[in-house]
BAKOL-12619 format. One record per residue (C-alpha): x, y negated, z negated; residue in three letters; residue number from 1. Coordinates in steps of 0.2 Angstrom, whole numbers, plus 5000, padded with zeros to 4 digits. Layout:
[r [X,Y,Z],'ALA',NUM] ...
REM end
This chain:
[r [5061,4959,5110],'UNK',1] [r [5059,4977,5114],'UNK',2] [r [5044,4982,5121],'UNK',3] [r [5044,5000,5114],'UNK',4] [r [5047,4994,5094],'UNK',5] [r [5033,4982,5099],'UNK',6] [r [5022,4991,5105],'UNK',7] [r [5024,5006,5092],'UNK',8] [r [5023,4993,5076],'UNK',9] [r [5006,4987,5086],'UNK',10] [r [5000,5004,5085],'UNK',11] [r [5005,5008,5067],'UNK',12] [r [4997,4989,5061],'UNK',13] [r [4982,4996,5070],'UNK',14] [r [4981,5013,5060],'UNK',15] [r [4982,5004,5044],'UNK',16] [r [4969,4991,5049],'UNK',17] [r [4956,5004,5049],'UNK',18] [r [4962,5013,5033],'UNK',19] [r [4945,5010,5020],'UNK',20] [r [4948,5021,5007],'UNK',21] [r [4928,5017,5000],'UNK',22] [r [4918,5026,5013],'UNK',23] [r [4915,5043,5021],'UNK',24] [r [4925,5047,5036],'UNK',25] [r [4919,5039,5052],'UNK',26] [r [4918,5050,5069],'UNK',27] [r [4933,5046,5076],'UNK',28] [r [4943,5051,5059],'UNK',29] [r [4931,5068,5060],'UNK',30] [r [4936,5071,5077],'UNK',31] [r [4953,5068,5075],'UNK',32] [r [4952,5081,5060],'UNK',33] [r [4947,5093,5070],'UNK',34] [r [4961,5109,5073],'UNK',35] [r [4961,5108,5094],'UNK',36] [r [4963,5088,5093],'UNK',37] [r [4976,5088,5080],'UNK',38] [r [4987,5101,5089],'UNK',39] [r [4987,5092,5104],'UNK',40] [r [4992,5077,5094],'UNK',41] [r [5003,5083,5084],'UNK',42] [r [5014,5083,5102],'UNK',43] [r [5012,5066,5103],'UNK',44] [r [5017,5064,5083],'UNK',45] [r [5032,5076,5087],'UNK',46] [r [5038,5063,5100],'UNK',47] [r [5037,5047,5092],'UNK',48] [r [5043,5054,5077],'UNK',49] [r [5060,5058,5086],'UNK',50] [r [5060,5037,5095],'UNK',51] [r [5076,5027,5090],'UNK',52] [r [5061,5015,5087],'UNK',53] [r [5054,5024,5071],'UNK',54] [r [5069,5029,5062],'UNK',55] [r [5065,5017,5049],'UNK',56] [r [5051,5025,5043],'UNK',57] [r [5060,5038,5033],'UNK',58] [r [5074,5025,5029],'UNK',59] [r [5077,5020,5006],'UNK',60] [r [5070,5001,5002],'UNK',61] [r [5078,4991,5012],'UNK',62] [r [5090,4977,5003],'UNK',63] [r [5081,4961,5011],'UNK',64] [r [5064,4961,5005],'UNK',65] [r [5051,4947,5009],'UNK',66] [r [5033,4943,4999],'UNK',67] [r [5018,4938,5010],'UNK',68] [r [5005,4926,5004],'UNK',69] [r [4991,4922,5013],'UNK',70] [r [4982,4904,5017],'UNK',71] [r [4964,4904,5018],'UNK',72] [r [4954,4888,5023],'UNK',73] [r [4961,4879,5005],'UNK',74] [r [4975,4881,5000],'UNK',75] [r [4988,4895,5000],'UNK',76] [r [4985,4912,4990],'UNK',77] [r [4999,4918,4980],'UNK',78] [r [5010,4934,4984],'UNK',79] [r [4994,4947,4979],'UNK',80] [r [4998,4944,4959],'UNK',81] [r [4986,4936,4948],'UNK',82] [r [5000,4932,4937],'UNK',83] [r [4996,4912,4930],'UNK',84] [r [5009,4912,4923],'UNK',85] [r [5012,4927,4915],'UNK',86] [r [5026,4939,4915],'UNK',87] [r [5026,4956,4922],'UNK',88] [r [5025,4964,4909],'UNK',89] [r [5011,4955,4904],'UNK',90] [r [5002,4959,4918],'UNK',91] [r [5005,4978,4916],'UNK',92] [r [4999,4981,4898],'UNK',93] [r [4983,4970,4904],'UNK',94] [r [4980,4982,4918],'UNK',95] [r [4982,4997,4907],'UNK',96] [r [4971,4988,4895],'UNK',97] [r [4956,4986,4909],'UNK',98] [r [4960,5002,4916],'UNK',99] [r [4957,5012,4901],'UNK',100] [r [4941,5000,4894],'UNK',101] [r [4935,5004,4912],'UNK',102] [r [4938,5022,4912],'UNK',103] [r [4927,5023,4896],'UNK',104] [r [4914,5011,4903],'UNK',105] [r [4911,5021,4920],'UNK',106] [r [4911,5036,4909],'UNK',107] [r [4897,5031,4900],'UNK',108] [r [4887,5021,4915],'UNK',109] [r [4891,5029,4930],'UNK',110] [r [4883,5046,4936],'UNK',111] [r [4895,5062,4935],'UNK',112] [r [4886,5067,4951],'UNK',113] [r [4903,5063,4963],'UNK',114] [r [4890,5060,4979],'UNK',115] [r [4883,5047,4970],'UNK',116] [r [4880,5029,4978],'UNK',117] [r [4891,5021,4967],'UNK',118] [r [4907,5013,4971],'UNK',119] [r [4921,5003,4961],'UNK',120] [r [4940,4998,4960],'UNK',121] [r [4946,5013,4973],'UNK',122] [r [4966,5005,4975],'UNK',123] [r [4980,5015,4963],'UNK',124] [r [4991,4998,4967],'UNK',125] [r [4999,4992,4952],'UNK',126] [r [4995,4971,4947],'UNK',127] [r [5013,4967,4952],'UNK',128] [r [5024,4956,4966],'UNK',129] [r [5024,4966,4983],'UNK',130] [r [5037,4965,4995],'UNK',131] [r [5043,4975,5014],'UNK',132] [r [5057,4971,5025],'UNK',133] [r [5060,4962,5038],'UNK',134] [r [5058,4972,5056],'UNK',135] [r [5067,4971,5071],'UNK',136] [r [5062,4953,5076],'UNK',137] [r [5064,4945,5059],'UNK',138] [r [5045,4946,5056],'UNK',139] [r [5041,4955,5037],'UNK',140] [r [5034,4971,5038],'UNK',141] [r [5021,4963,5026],'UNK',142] [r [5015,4952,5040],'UNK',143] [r [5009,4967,5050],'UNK',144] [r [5004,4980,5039],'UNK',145] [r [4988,4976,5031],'UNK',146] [r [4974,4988,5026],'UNK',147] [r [4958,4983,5031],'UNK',148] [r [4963,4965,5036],'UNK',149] [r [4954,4949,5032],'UNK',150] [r [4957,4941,5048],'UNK',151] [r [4971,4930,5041],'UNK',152] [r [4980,4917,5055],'UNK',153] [r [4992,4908,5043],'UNK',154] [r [5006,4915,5030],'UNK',155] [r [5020,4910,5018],'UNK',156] [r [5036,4921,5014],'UNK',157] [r [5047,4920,5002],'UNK',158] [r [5064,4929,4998],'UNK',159] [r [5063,4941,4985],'UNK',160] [r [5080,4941,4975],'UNK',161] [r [5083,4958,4967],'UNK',162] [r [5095,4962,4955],'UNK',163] [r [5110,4973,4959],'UNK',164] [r [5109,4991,4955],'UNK',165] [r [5090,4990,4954],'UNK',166] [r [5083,5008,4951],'UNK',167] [r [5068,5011,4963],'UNK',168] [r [5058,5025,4963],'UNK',169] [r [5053,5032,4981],'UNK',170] [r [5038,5039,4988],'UNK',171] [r [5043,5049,5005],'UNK',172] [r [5028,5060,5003],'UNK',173] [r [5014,5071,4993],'UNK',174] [r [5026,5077,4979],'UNK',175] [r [5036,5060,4974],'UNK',176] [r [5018,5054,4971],'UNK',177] [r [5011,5070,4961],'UNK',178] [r [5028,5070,4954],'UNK',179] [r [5026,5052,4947],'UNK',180] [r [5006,5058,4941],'UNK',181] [r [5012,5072,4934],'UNK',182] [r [5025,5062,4922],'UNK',183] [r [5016,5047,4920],'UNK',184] [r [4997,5051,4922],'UNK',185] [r [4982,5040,4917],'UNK',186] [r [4965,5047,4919],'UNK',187] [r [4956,5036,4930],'UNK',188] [r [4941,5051,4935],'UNK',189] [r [4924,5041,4928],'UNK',190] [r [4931,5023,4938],'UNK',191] [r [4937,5033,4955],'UNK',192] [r [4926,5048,4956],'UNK',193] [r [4914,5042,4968],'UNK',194] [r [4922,5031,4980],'UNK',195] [r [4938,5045,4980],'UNK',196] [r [4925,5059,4984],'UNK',197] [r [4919,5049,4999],'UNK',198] [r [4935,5047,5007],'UNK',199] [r [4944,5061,5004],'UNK',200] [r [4926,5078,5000],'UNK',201] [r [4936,5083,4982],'UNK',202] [r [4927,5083,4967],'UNK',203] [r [4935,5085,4951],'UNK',204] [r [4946,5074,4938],'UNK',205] [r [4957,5059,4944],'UNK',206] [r [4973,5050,4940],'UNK',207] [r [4986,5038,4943],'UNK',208] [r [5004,5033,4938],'UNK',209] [r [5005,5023,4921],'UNK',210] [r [5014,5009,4927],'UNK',211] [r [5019,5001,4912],'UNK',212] [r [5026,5015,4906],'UNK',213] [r [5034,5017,4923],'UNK',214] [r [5043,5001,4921],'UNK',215] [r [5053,5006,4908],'UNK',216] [r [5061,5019,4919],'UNK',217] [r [5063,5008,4935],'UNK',218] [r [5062,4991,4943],'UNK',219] [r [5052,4996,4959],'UNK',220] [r [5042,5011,4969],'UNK',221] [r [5045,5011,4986],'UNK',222] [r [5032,5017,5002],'UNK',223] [r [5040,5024,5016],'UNK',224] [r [5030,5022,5032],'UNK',225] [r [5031,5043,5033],'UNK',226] [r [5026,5043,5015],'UNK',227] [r [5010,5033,5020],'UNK',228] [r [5006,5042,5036],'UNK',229] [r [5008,5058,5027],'UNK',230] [r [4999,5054,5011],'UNK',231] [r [4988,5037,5010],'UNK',232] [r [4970,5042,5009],'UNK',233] [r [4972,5059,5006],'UNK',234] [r [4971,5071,4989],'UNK',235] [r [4985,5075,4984],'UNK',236] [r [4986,5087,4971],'UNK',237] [r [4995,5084,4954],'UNK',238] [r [4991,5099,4944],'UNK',239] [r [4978,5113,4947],'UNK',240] [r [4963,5102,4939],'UNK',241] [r [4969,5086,4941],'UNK',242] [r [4972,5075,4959],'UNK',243] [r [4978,5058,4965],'UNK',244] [r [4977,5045,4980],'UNK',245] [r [4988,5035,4987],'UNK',246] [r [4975,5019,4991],'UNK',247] [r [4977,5001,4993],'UNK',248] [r [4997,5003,4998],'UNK',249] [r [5006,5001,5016],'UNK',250] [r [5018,5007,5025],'UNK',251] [r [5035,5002,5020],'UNK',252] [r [5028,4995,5003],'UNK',253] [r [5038,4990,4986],'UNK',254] [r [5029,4985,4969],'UNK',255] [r [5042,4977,4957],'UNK',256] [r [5037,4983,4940],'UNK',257] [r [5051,4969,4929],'UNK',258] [r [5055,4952,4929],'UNK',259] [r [5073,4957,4934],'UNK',260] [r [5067,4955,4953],'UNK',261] [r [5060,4936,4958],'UNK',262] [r [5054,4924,4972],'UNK',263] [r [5068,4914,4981],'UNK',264] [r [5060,4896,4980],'UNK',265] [r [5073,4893,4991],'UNK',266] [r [5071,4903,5006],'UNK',267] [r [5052,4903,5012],'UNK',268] [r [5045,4901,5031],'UNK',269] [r [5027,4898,5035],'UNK',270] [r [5020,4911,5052],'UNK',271] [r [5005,4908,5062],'UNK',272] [r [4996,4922,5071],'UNK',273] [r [4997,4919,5089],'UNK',274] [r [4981,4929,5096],'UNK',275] [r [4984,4924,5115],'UNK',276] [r [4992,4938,5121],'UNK',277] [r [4987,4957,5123],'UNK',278] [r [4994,4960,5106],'UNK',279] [r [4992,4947,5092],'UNK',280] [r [5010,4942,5087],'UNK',281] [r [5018,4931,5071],'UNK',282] [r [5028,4917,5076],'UNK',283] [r [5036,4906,5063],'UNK',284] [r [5029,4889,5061],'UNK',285] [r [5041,4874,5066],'UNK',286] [r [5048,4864,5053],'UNK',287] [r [5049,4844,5057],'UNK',288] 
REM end
């Protein structure tokens, strides 16, 4: 294994660990902030940014794409869907459904005052199968790159099989997501107003992507990991009244918005979180 790819997807699964798109910034995300601390990092940024090792990060969705599940103490967790059964489309008009009677229920029940102790549904995921790819030593990016981890020890993967020619959109920075706000927007202001002002000091209206609508244009939206480093957490403006936040994704993300992209029954592996070492590592479960 190299050490430097290891040592630099550590650092990265670290960064998005702490990501918590609910709460104000801590000290350490102030300080950072800060003009004389960000210029002496930006050196740093500069120099990783040219490392054989982090090439990848601006790279299109890659063509082998795996689906993380994650086992708790019963039972397995699916892929992050709540599907039971239902079709993707489905899923997305039910999302747009809840989102709109939620945007008109927060209007209605939640204070307008932005600072206020309120909190709710902060990611601008859609409902849909996620998948990443696999990195250097086989391990799915999915594995690694979890925001505000649960602790999890145990996972399932599965092959995603996607269709050839499959039209994905991709996000490699502020304007591919304001550009997909500004075609597609929902008004999401009353439901994200508070816990988006907390994390990110802007008042004013709100908005996502329409992901059903989306869908009929193509099969996926993609993450790059500069996309995320650039963009998650942050507001990033849309229009001159209206802004956006990339929450809830990580690096190196894809959402499938069709049924044209499924789950390979056929190819999944079980990894177990080895925590002895300095690092914590994924190692594939042995099969009898």
């Amino acid at each position: 294994m190299d050490s430097g790819a290891a040592a630099l997807r550590s650092t990265l699964a670290g960064a998005v660990d702490t990501a918590r798109y609910w709460q104000d910034p801590d000290g350490e995300d102030i300080l950072v902030a800060a003009e004389p601390v960000r210029r002496e990092l930006r050196r740093v940024a500069e120099h990783i940014a040219r490392s054989a090792h982090a090439q990848w990060w601006t790279t299109l969705v890659a063509a082998e794409q795996w689906s993380v599940g994650w086992s708790e103490s019963v039972g397995w967790s699916d892929d992050g869907t709540d599907s039971a059964g239902s079709t993707t489309a489905e899923l997305l008009r039910d999302y747009s459904d809840r989102t709109a009677a939620e945007e008109v229920r927060a209007e209605r029940d939640r204070p307008a005052d932005p600072s206020a102790n309120w909190s709710g549904w902060w990611w601008s995921t859609p409902p849909t199968r996620c998948s990443s790819r696999r990195l250097f030593d086989g391990t799915p990016a999915g594995l690694w790159f979890v925001e505000d981890s649960m602790g999890w020890e145990r996972a399932i993967t599965r092959r995603v099989k996607i269709p050839a020619g499959a039209r994905v959109y991709e996000v490699d920075g502020a304007q591919a997501w304001a550009e997909l706000c500004r075609q597609f927007p929902v008004e999401v202001t009353a439901q994200k107003r508070h816990d988006w002002y907390r994390t990110t000091g802007r008042s004013g209206r709100w908005v996502i992507p329409d992901w059903p609508r989306l869908s009929e244009r193509y099969e996926g939206v993609h993450l790059t990991v500069a996309g995320y480093l650039a963009t998650a957490g942050t507001a990033i403006a849309v229009d001159a009244d209206t802004a956006s936040v990339i929450a809830g994704w990580a690096p190196d993300d894809t959402y499938w918005l069709t049924d044209t992209v499924v789950l390979d029954s056929d190819d999944s592996r079980i990894w177990v979180c080895d925590t002895s070492g300095k690092h914590p590592s994924w190692v594939e479960e042995a099969h009898d």
